[in-house]
C-alpha positions as CSV (number, residue, x, y, z in Angstrom):
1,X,2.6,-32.3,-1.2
2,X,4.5,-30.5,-4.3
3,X,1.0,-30.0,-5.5
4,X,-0.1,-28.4,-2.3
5,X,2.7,-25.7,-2.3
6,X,2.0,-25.2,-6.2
7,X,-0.9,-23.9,-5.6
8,X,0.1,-22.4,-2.0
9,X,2.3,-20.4,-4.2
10,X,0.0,-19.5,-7.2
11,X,-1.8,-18.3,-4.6
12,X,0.3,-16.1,-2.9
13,X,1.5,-15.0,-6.5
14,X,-1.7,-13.5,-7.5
15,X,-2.2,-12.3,-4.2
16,X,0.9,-10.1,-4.9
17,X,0.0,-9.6,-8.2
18,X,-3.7,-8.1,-7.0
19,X,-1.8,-5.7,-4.6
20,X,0.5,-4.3,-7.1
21,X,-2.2,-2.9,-9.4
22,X,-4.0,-1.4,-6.4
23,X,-0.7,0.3,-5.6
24,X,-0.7,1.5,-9.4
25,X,-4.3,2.3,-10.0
26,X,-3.8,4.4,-6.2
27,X,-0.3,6.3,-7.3
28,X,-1.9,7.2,-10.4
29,X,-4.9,8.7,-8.8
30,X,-2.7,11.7,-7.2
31,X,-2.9,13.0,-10.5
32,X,-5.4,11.6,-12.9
33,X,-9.1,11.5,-11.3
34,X,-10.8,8.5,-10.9
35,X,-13.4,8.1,-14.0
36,X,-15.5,5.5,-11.9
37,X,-15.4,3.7,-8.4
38,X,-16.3,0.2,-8.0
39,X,-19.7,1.2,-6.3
40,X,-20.8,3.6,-9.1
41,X,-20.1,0.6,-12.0
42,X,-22.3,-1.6,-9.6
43,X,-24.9,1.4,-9.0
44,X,-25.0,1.6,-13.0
45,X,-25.5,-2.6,-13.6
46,X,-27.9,-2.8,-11.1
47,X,-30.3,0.3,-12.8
48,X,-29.8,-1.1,-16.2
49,X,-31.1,-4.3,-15.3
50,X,-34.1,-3.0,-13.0
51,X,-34.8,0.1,-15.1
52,X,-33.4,-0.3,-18.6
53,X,-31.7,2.7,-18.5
54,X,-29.3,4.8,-17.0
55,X,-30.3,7.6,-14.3
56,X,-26.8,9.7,-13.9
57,X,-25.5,12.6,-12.9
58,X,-21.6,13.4,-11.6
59,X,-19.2,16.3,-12.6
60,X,-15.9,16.4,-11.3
61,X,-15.0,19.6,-9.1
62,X,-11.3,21.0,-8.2
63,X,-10.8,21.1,-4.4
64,X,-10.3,24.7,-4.5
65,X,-13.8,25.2,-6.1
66,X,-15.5,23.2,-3.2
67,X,-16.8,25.5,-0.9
68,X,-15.2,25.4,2.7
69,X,-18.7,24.6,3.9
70,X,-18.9,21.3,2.2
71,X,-16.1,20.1,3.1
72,X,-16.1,20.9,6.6
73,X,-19.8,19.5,6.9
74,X,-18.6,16.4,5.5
75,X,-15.5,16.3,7.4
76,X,-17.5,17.0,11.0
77,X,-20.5,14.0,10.3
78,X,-18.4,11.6,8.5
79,X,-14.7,11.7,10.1
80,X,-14.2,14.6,12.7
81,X,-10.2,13.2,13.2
82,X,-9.6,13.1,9.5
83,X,-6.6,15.5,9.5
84,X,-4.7,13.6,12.3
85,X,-5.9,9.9,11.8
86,X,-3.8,7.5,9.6
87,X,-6.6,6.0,8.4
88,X,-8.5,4.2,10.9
89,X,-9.9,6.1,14.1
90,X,-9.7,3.2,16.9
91,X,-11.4,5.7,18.9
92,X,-14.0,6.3,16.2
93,X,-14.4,2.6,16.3
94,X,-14.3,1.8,19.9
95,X,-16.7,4.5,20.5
96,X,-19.2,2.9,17.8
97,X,-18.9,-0.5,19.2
98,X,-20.1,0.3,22.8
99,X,-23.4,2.4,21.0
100,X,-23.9,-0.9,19.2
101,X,-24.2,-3.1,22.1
102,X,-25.9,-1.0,24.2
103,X,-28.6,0.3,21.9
104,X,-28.8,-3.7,21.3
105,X,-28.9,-4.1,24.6
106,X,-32.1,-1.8,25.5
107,X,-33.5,-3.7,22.3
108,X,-33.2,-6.7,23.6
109,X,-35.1,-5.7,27.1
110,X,-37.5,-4.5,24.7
111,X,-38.5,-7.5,22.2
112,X,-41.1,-5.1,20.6
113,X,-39.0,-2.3,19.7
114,X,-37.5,-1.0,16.3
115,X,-34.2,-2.9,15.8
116,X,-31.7,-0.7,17.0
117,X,-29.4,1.5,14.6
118,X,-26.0,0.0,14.0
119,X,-23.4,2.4,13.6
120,X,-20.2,2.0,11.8
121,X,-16.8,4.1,12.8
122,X,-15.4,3.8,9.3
123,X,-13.2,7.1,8.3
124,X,-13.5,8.6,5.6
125,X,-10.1,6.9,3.7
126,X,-11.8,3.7,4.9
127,X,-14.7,4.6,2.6
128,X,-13.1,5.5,-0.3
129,X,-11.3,2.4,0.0
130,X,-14.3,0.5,0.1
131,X,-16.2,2.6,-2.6
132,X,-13.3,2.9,-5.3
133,X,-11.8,-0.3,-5.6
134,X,-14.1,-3.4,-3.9
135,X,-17.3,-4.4,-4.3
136,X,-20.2,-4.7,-2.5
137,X,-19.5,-8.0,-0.5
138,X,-19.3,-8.4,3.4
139,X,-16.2,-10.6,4.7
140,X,-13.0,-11.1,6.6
141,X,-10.9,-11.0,3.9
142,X,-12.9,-8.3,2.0
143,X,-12.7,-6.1,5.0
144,X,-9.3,-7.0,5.9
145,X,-8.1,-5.6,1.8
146,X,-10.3,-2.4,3.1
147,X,-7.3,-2.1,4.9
148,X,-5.0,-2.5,3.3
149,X,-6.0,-0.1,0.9
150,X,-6.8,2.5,3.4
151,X,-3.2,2.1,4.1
152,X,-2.3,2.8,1.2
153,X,-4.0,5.5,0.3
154,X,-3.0,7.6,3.0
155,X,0.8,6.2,2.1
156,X,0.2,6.8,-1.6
157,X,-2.4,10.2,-1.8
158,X,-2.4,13.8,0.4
159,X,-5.6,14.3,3.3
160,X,-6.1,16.8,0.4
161,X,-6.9,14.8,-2.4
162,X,-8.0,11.8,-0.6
163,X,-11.0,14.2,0.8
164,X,-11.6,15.6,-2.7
165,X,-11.4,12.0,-4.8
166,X,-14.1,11.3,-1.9
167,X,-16.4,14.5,-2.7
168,X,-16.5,14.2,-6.2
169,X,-17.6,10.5,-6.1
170,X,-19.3,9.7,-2.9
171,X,-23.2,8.9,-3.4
172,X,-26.0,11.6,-2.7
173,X,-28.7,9.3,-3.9
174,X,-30.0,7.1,-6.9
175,X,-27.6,7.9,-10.1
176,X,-26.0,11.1,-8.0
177,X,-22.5,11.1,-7.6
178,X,-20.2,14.0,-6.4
179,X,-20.4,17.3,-4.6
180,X,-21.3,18.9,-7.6
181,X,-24.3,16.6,-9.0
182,X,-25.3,16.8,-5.2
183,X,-25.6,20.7,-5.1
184,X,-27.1,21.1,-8.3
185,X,-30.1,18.6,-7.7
186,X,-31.1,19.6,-4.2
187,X,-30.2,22.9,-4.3
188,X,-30.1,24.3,-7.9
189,X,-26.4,26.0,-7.7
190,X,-23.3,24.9,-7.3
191,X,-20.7,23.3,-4.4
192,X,-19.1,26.3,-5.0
193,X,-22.0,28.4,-3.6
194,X,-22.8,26.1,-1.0
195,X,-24.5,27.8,2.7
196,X,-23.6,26.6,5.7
197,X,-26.9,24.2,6.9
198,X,-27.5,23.5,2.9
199,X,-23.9,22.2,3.5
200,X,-24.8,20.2,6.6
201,X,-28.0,18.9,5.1
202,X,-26.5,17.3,2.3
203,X,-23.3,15.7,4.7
204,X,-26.4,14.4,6.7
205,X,-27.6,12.4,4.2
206,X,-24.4,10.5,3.2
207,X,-25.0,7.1,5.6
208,X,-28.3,6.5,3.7
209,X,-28.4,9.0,0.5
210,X,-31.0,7.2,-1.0
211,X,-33.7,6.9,2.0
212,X,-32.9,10.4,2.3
213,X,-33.6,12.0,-0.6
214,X,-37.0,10.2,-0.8
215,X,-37.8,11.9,2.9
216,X,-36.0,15.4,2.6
217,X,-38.5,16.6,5.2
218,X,-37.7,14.2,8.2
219,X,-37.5,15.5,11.4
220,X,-34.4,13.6,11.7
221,X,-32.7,15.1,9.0
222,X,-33.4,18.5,10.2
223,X,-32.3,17.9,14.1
224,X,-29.2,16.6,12.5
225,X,-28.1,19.2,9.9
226,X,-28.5,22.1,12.8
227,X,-26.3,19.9,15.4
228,X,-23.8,19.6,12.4
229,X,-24.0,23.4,11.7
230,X,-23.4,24.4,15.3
231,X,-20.0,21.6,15.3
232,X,-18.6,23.0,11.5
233,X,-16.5,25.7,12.6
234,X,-14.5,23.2,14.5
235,X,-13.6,21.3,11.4
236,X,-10.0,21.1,10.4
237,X,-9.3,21.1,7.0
238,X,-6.3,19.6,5.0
């Protein structure tokens, strides 16, 4: 039994132990940027070791030099409650559950159909959680630290600067990080400089970035970005 609760409280001690520097590596991210996320250092490993080399490309942008377009196109096709949420949008995610089952519901009266689309209602605090600090694995206990992170980044960080540690390290495809990087391979100019639908375009591709840029022509891509366009001035803004 004593050796149970020994390691019952080891346990629990480096449980604690793991939150604390989260809480540190978060508080020190209102004012130093983040040089790498935990998805961008997994990103890089797995090009070395396919490639043997490095394919790159991120530059970190001020908020204030990120045009209003980009962020509210981000805002409206990634989190459209971002300035009022803590966090988590249960609507967001209630909303994304009933498409699920009943997209897998018409697949299902349909055996030969494409396997339906599953949508996720993940904010965008949610994300960054995921993307800076975890890696790549899918479980209960990984997705239950999502929260807790989430948690405390809205706790710990501004809307502000949760939204712009997000846009200068979010993925826009292979070895592109960062509203900058984005702008300047697509489009040849800077976030500053941004248009509206080149705005939208790029917020379009940020569920599959990679798939994307490989098919920048889709029709789906296109029907998207002007749906997004027409929604942008609704956007709030931190």
């Amino acid at each position: 039994m004593r050796a149970l609760l020994r390691w019952i409280a080891l346990v629990l001690l480096a449980f604690a132990g793991l939150q604390l520097f989260f809480v540190t590596r978060i508080a020190a991210m209102a004012v130093l940027a983040p040089e790498s996320t935990s998805f961008q250092r997994s990103e890089a490993w797995a090009q070395l070791r396919q490639d043997g080399g490095l394919r790159w490309r991120q530059q970190w942008l001020p908020y204030a030099q990120i045009s209003d377009n980009r962020k509210r196109a981000v805002v409206t096709s990634e989190d459209d409650n971002f300035v009022n949420h803590d966090g988590v949008d249960w609507d967001a995610i209630e909303r994304a559950w009933e498409r699920n089952a009943k997209a897998e519901a018409q697949a299902a009266s349909r055996p030969a159909a494409r396997a339906p689309r599953i949508r996720g209602g993940s904010t965008i605090t949610q994300q960054l959680a995921k993307n800076l600090l975890l890696s790549g694995e899918r479980n209960y206990v990984r997705k239950g630290q999502e929260f807790v992170l989430t948690l405390l980044l809205e706790q710990l960080l501004s809307k502000r600067r949760i939204l712009e540690i997000y846009l200068n390290s979010v993925e826009w495809g292979r070895g592109i990080f960062g509203a900058e990087a984005a702008a300047q391979h697509y489009f040849k100019k800077s976030a500053r400089q941004l248009t509206a639908p080149e705005a939208a375009r790029l917020a379009v591709m940020l569920p599959a970035p990679k798939r994307f840029e490989k098919t920048p022509n889709s029709a789906y891509l296109a029907g998207r970005t002007r749906t997004i366009v027409a929604r942008m001035g609704n956007a709030e803004l931190p």
